[in-house]
N, CA, C and O atoms as a Tinker XYZ file with bonds, in Angstrom:
   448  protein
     1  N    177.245000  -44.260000   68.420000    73     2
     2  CA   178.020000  -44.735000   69.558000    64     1     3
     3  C    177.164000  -45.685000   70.387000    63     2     4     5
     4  O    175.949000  -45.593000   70.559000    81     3
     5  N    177.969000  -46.594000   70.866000    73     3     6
     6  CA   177.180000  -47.381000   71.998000    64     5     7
     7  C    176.715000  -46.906000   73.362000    63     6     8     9
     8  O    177.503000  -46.441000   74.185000    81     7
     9  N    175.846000  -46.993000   73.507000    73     7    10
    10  CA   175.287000  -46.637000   75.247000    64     9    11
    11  C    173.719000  -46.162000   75.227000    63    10    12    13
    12  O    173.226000  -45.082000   75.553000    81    11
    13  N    173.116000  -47.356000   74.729000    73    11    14
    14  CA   171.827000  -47.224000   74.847000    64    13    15
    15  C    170.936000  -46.479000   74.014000    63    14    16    17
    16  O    169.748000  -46.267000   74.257000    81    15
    17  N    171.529000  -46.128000   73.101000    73    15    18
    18  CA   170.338000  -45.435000   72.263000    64    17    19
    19  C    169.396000  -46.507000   71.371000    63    18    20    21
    20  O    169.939000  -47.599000   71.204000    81    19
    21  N    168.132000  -46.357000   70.806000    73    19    22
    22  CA   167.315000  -47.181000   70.432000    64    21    23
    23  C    167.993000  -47.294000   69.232000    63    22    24    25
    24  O    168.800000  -46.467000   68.805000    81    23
    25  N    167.629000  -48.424000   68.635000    73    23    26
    26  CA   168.527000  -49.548000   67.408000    64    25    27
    27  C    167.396000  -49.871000   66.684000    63    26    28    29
    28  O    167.474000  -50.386000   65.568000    81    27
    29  N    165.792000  -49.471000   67.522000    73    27    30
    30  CA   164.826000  -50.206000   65.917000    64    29    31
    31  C    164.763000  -51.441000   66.055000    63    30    32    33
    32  O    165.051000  -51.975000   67.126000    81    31
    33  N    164.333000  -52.185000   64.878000    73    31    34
    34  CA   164.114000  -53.442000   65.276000    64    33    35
    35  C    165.620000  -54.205000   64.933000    63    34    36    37
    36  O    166.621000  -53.659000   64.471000    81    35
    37  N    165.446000  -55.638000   65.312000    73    35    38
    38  CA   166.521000  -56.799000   65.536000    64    37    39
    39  C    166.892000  -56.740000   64.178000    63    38    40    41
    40  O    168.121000  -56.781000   64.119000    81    39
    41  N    166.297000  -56.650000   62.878000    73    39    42
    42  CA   166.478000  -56.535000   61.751000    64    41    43
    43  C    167.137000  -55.494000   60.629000    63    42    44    45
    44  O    167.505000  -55.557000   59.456000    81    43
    45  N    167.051000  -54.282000   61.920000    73    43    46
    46  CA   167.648000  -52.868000   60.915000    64    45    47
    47  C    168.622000  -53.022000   61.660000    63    46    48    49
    48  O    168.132000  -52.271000   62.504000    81    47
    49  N    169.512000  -53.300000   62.091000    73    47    50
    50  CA   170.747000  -52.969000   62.342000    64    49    51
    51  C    171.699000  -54.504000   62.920000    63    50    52    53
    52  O    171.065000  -55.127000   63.771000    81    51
    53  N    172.955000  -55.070000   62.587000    73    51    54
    54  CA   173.617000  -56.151000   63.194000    64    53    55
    55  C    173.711000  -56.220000   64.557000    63    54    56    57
    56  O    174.253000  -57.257000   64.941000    81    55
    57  N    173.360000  -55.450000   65.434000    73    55    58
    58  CA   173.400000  -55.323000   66.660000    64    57    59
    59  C    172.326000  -54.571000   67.278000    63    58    60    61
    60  O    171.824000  -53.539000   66.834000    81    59
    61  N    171.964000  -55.297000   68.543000    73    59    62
    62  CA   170.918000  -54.348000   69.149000    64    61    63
    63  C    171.798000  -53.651000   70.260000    63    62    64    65
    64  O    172.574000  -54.243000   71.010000    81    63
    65  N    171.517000  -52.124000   70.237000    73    63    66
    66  CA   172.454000  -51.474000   70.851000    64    65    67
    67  C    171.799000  -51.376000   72.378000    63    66    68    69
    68  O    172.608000  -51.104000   73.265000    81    67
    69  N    170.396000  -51.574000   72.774000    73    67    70
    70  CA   169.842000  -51.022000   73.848000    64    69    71
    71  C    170.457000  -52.897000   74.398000    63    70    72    73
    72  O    170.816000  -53.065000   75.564000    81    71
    73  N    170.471000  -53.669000   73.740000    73    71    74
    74  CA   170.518000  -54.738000   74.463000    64    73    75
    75  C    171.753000  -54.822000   75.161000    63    74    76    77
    76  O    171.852000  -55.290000   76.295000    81    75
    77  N    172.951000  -54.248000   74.308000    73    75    78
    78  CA   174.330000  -54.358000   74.631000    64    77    79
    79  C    174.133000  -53.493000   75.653000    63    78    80    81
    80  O    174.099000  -54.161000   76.686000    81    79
    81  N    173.944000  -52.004000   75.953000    73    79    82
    82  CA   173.830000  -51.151000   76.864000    64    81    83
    83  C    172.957000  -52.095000   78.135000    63    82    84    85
    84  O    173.270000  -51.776000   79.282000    81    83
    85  N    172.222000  -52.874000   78.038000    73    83    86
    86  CA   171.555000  -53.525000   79.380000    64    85    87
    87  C    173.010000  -54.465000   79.894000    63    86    88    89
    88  O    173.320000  -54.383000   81.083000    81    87
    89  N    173.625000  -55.095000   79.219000    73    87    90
    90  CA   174.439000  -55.819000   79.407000    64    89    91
    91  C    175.700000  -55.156000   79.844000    63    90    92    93
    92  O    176.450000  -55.837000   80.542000    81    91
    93  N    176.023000  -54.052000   79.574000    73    91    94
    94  CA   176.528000  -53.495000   80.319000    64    93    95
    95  C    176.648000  -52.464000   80.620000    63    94    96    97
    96  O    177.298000  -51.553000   80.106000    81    95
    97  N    175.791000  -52.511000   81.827000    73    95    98
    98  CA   175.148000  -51.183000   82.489000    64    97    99
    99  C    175.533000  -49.740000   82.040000    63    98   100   101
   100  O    175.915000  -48.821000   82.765000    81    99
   101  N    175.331000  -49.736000   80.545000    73    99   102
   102  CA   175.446000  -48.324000   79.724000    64   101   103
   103  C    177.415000  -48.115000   80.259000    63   102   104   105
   104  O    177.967000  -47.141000   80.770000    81   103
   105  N    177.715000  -48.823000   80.049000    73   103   106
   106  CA   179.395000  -48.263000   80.602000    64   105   107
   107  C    179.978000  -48.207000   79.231000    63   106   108   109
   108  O    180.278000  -49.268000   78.684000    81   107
   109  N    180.121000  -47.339000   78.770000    73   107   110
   110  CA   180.240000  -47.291000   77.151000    64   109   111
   111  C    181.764000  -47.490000   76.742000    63   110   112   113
   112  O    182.003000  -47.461000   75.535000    81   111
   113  N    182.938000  -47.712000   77.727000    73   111   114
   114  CA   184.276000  -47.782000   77.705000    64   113   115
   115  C    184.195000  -49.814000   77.631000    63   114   116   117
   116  O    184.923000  -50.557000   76.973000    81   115
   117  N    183.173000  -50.146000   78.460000    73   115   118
   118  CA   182.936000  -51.333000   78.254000    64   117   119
   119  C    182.888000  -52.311000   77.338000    63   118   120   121
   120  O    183.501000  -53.319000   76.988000    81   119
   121  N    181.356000  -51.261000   76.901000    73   119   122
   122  CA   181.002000  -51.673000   75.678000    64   121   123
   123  C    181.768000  -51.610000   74.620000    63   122   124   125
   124  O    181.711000  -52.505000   73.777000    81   123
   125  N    182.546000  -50.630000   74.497000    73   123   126
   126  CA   183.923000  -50.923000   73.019000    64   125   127
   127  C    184.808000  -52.079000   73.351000    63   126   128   129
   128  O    185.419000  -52.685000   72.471000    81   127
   129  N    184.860000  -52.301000   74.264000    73   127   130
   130  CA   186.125000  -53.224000   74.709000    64   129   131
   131  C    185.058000  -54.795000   74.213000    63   130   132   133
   132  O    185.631000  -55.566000   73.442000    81   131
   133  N    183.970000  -55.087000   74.549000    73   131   134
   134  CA   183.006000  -56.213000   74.244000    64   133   135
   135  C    182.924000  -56.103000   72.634000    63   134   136   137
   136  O    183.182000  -57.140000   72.024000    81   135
   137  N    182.687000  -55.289000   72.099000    73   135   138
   138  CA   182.448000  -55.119000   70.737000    64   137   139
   139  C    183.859000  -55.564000   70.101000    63   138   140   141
   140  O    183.990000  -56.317000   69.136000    81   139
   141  N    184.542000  -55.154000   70.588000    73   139   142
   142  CA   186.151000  -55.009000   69.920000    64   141   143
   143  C    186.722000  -56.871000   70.212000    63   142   144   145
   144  O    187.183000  -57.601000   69.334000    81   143
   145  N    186.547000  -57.167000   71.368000    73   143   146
   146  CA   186.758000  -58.669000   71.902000    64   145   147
   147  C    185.701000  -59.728000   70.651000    63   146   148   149
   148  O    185.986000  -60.717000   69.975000    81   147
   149  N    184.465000  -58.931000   70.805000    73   147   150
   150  CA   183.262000  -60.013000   69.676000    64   149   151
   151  C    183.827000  -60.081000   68.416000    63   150   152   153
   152  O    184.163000  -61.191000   68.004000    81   151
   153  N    184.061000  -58.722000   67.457000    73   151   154
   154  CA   184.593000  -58.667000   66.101000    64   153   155
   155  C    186.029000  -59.306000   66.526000    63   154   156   157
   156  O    186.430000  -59.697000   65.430000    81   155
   157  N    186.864000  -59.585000   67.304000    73   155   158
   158  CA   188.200000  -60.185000   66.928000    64   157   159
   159  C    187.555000  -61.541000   66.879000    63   158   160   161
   160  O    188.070000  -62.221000   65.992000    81   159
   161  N    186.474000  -62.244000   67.620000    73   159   162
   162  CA   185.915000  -64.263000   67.626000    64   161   163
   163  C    185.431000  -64.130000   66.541000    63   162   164   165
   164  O    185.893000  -64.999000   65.802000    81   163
   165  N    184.261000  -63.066000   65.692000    73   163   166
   166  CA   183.270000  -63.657000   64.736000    64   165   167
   167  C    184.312000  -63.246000   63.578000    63   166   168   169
   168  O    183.960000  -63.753000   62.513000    81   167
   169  N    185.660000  -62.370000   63.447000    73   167   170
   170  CA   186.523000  -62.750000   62.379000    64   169   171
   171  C    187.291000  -64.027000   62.529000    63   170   172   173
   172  O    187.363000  -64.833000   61.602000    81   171
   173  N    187.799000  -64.196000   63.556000    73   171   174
   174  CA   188.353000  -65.711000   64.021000    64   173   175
   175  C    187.273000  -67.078000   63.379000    63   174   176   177
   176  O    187.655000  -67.996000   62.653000    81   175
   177  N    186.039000  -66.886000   63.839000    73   175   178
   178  CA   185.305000  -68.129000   63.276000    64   177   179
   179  C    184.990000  -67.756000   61.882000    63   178   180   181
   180  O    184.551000  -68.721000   61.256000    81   179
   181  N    185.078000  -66.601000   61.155000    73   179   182
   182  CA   184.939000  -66.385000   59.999000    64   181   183
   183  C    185.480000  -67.110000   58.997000    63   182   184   185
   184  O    184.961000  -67.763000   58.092000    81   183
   185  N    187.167000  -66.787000   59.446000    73   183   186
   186  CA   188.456000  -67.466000   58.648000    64   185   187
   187  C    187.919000  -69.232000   58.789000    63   186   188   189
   188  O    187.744000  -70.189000   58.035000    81   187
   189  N    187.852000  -69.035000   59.697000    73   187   190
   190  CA   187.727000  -70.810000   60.112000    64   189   191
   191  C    186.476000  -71.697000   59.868000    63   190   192   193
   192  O    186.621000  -72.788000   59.316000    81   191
   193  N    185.345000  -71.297000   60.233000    73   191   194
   194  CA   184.089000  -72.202000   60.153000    64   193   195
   195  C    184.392000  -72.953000   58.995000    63   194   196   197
   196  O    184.837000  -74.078000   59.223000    81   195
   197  N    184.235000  -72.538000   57.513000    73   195   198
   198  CA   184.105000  -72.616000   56.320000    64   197   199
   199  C    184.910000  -74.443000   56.250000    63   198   200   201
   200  O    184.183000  -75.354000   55.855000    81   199
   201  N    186.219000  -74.724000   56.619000    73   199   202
   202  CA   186.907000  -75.614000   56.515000    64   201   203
   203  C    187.118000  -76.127000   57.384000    63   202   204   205
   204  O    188.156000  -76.785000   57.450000    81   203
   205  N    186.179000  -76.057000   58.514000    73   203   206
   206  CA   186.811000  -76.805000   60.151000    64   205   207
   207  C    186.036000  -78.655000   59.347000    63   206   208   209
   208  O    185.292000  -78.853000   58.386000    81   207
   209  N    186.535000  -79.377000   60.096000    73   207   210
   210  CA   185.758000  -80.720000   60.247000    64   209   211
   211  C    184.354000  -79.890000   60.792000    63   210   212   213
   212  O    184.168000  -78.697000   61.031000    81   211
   213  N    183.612000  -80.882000   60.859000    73   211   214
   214  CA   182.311000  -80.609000   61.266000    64   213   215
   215  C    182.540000  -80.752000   63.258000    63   214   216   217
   216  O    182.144000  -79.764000   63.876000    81   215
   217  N    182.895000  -81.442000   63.757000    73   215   218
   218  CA   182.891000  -81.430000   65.485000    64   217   219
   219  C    182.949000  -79.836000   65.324000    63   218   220   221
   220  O    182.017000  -79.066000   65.558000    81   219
   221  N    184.341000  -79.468000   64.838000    73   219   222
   222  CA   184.681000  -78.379000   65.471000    64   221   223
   223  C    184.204000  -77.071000   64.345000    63   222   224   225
   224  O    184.912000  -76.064000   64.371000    81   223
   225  N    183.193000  -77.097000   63.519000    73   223   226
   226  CA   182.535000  -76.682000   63.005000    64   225   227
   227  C    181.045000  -76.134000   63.922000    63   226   228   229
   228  O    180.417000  -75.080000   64.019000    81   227
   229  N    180.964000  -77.242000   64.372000    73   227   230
   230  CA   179.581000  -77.132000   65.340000    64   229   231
   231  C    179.837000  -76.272000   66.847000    63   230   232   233
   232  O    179.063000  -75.617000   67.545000    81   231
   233  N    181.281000  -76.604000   66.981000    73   231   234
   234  CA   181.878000  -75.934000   68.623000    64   233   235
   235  C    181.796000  -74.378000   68.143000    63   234   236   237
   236  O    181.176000  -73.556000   68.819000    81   235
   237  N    182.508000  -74.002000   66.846000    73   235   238
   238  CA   182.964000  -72.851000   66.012000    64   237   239
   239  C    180.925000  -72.110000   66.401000    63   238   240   241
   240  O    180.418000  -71.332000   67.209000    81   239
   241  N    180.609000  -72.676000   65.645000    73   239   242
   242  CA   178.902000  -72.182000   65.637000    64   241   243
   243  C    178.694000  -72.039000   66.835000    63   242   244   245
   244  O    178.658000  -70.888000   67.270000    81   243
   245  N    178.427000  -73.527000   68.025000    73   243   246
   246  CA   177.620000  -73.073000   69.217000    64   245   247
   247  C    178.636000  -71.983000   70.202000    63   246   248   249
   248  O    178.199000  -71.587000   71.283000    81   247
   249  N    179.797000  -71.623000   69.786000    73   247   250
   250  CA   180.566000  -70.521000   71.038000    64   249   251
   251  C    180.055000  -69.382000   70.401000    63   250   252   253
   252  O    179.398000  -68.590000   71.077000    81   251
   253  N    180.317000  -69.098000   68.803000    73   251   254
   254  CA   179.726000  -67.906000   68.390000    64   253   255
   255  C    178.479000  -67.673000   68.720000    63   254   256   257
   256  O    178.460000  -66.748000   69.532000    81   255
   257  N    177.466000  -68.051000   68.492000    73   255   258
   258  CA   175.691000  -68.097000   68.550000    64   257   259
   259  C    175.888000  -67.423000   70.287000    63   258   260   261
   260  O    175.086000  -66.524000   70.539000    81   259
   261  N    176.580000  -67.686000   71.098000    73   259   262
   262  CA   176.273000  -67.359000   73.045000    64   261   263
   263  C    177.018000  -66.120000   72.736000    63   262   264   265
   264  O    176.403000  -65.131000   73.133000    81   263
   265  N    178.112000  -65.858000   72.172000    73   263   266
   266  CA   178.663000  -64.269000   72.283000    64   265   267
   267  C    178.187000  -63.781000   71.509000    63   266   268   269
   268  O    178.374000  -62.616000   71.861000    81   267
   269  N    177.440000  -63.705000   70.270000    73   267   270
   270  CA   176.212000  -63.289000   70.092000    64   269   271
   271  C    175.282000  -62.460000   70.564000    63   270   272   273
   272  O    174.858000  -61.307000   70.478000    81   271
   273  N    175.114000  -63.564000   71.138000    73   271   274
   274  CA   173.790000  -63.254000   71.679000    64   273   275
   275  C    173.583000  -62.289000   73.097000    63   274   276   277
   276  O    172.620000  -61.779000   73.672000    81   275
   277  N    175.077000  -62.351000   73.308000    73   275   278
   278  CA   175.551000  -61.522000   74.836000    64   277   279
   279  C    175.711000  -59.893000   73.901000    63   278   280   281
   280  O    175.241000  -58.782000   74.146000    81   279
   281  N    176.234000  -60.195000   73.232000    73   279   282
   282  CA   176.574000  -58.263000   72.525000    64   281   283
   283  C    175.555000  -57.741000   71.965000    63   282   284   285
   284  O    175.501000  -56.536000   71.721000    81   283
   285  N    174.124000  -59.000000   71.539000    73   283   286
   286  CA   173.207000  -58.771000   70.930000    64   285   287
   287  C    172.891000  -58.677000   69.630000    63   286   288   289
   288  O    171.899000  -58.270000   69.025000    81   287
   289  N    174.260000  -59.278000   69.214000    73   287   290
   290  CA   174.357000  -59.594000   67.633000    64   289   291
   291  C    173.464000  -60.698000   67.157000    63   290   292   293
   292  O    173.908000  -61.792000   66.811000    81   291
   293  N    172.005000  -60.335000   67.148000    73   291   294
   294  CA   170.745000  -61.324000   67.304000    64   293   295
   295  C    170.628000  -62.236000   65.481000    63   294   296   297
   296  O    170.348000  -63.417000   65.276000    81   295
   297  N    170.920000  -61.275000   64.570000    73   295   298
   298  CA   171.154000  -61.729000   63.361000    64   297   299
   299  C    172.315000  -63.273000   63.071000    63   298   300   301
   300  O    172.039000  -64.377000   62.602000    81   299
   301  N    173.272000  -62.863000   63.447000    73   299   302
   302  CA   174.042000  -63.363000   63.620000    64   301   303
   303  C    174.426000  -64.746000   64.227000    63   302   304   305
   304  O    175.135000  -65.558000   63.634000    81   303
   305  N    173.800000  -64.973000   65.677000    73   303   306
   306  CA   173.380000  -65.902000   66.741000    64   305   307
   307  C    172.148000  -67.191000   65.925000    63   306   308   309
   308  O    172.247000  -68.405000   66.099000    81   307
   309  N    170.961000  -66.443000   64.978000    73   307   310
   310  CA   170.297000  -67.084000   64.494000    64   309   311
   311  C    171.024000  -68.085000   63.448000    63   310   312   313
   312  O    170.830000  -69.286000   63.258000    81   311
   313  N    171.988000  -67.122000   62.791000    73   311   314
   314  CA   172.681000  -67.484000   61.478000    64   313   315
   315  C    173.117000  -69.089000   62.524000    63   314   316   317
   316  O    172.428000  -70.101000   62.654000    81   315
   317  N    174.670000  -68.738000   63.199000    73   315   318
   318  CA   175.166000  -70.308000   63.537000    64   317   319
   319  C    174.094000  -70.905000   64.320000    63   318   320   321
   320  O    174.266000  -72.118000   64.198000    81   319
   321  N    172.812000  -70.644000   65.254000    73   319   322
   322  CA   171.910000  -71.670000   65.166000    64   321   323
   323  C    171.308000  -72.922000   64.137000    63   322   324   325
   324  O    170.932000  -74.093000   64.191000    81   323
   325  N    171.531000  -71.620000   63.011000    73   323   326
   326  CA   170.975000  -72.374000   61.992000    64   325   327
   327  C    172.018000  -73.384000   61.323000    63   326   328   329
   328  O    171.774000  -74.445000   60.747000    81   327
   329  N    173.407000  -72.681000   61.587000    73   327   330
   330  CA   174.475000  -74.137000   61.238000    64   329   331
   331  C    174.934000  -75.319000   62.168000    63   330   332   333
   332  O    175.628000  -76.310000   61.940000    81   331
   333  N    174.306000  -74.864000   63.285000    73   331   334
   334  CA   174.477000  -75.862000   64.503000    64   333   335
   335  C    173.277000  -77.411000   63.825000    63   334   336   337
   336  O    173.493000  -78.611000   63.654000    81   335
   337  N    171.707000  -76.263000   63.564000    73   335   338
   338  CA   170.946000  -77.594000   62.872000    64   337   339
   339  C    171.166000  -78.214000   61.667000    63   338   340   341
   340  O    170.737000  -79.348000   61.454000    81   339
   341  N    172.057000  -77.318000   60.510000    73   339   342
   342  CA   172.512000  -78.157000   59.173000    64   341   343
   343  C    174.200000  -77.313000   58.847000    63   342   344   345
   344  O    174.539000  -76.326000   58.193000    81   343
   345  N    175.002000  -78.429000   59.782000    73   343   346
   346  CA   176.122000  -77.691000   59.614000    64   345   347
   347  C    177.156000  -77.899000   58.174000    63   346   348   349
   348  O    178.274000  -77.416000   57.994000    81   347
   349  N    176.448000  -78.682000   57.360000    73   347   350
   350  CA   177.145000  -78.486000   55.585000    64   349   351
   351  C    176.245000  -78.038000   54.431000    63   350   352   353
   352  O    176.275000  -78.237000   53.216000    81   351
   353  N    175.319000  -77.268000   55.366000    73   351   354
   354  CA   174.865000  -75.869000   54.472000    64   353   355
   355  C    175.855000  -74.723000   54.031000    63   354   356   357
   356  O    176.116000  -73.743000   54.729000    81   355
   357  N    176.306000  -74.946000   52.935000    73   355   358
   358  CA   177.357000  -73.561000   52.516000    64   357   359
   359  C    176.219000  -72.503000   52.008000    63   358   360   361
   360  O    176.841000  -71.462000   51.794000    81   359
   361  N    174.682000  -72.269000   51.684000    73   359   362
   362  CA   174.275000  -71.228000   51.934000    64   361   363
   363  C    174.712000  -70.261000   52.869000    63   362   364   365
   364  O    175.414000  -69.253000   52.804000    81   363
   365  N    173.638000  -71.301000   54.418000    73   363   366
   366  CA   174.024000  -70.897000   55.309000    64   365   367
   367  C    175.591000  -70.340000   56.172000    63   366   368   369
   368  O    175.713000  -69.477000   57.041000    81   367
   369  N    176.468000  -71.075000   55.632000    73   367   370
   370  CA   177.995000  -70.934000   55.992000    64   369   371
   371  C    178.288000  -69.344000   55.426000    63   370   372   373
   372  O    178.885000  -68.528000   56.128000    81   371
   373  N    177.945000  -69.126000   54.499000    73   371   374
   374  CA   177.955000  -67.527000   53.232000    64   373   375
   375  C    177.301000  -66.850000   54.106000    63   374   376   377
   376  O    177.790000  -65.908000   54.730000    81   375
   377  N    176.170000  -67.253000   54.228000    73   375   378
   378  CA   175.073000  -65.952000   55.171000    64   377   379
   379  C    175.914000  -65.578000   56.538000    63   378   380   381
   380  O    175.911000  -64.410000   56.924000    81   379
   381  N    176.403000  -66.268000   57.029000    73   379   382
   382  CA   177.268000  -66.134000   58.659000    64   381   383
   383  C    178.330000  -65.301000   57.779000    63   382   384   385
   384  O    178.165000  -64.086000   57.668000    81   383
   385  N    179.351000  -65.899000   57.190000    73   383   386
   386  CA   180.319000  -64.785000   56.319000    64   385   387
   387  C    179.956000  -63.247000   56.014000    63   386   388   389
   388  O    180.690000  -62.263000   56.110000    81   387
   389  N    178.669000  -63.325000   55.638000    73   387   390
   390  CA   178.436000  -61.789000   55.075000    64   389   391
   391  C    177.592000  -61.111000   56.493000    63   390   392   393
   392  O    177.579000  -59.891000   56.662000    81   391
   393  N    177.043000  -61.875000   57.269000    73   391   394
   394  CA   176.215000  -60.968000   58.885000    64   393   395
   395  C    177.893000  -60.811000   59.598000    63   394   396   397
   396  O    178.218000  -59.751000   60.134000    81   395
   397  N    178.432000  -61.472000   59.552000    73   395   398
   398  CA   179.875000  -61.505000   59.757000    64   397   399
   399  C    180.517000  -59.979000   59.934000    63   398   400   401
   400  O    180.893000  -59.237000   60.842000    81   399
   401  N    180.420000  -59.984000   58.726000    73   399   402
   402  CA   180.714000  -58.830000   57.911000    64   401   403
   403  C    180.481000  -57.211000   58.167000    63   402   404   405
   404  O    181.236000  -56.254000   58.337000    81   403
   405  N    178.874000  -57.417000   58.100000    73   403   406
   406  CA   177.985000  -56.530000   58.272000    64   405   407
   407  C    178.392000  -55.954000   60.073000    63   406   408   409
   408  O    178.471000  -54.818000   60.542000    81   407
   409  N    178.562000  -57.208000   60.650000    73   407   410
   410  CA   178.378000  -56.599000   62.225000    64   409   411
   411  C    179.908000  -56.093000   62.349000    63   410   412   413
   412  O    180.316000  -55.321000   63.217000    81   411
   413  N    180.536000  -56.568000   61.507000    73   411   414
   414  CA   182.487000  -55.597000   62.448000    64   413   415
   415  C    182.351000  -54.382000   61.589000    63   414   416   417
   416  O    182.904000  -53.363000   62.003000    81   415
   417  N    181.667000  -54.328000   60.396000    73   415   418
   418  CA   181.802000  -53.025000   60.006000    64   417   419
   419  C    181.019000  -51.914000   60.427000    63   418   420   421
   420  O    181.333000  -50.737000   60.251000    81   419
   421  N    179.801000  -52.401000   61.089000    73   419   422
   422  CA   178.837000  -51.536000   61.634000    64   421   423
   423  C    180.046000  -51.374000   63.129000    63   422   424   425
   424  O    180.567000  -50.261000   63.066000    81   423
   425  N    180.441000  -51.991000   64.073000    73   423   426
   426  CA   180.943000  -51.660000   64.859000    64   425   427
   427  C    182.411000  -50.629000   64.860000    63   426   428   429
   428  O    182.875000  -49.890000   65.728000    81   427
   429  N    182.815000  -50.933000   63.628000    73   427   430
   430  CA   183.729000  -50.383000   63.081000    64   429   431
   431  C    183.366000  -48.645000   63.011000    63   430   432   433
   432  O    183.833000  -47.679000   63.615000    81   431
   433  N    182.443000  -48.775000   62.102000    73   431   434
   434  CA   181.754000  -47.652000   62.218000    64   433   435
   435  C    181.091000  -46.451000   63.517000    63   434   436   437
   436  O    181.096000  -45.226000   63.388000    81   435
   437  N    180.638000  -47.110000   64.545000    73   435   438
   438  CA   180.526000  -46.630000   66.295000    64   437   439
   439  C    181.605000  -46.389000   66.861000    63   438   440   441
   440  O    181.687000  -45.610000   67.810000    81   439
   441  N    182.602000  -47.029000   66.357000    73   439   442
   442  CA   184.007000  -46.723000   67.247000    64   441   443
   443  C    184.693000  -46.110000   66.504000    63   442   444   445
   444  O    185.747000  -46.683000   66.228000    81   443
   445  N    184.477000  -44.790000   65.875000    73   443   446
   446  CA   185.207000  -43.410000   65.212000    64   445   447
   447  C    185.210000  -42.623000   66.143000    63   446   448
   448  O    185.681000  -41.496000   65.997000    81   447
């Protein structure tokens, strides 16, 4: 569950949970509602990044990368950084798809 318990490093888990809990002041009714709002944008830019033009490829990346980085989805934030600097990398486009992934199902998972 969310509300501050330690998460380990930025790397073991899609989300840092102590970060989300700073962000909002451990209010854990909050925090589902932020989590639940993030996984509905990073499935939204999911469907979409892949085939946007590039402008709105890059908008798609730099809005995701800031809500991100607010829920503490630090994996994730790096990923569209990294498509903000080479945005017709379809590596990179796959890697955002599957951290994508990883973070609604891990949240998926906290909110049982």
């Amino acid at each position: 569950m969310p509300g501050g318990e330690p998460s380990g490093s930025r790397r073991g888990r899609p989300l840092d949970l102590s970060h989300l809990a700073a962000q909002t002041m451990g209010d854990r009714e909050l925090e589902r509602e932020v989590l639940a709002m993030f996984a509905e944008q990073a499935q939204a830019v999911r469907r979409q990044i892949a085939k946007a033009e590039l402008k709105e490829r890059l908008f798609l990346a730099h809005a995701l990368k800031g809500s991100a980085r607010g829920v503490g989805a630090f994996p994730i934030a790096e990923c569209a950084s990294a498509i903000e600097q080479s945005p017709t990398d379809r590596l990179v486009l796959k890697r955002l798809e599957r951290l994508i992934d990883e973070a609604c199902d891990f949240i998926a998972s906290i909110d049982r």
